[in-house]
C-alpha positions as CSV (number, residue, x, y, z in Angstrom):
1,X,0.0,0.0,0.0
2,X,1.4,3.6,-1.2
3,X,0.8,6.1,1.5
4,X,1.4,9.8,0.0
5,X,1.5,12.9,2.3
6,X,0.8,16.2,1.1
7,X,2.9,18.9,3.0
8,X,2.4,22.5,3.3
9,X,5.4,23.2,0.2
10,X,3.3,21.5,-2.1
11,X,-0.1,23.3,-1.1
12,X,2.1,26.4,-0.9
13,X,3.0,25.2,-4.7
14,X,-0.2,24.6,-5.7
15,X,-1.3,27.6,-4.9
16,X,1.3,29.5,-6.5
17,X,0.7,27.7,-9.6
18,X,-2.7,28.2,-9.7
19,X,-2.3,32.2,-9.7
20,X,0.2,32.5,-12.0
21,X,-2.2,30.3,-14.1
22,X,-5.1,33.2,-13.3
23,X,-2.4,36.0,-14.1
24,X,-1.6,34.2,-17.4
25,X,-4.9,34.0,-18.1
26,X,-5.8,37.1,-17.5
27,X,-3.2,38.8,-19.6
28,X,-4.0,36.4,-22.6
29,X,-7.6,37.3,-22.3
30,X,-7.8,40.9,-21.7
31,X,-4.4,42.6,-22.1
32,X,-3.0,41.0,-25.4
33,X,-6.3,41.2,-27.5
34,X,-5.8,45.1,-26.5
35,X,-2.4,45.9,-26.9
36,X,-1.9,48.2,-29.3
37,X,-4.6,50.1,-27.9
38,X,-2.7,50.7,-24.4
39,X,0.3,51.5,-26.5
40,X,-1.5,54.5,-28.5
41,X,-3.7,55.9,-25.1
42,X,-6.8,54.3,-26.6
43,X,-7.6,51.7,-24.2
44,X,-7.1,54.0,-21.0
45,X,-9.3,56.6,-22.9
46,X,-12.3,53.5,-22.7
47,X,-11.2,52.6,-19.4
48,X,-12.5,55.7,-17.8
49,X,-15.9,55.7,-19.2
50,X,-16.4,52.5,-17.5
């Protein structure tokens, strides 16, 4: 019988993973699609009329 134990490092690991996988995300998502438009002003000039 294989007993495995899950320590605090690998919570602590999965954790971290799973928010640079949100942060990815995120940037592939919202900021990429847009990026010329930051670049030029455009996008912070839609931002504020949110």
């Amino acid at each position: 019988m294989l007993i495995v134990s899950v320590s605090v490092q690998d919570e602590d690991l999965d954790f971290t993973l799973a928010t640079d996988f949100e942060i990815g995300h995120f940037f592939r998502e919202r900021v990429i699609p847009r990026a010329v438009l930051y670049f030029t002003g455009e996008a912070l000039e839609d931002d504020e009329s949110v």
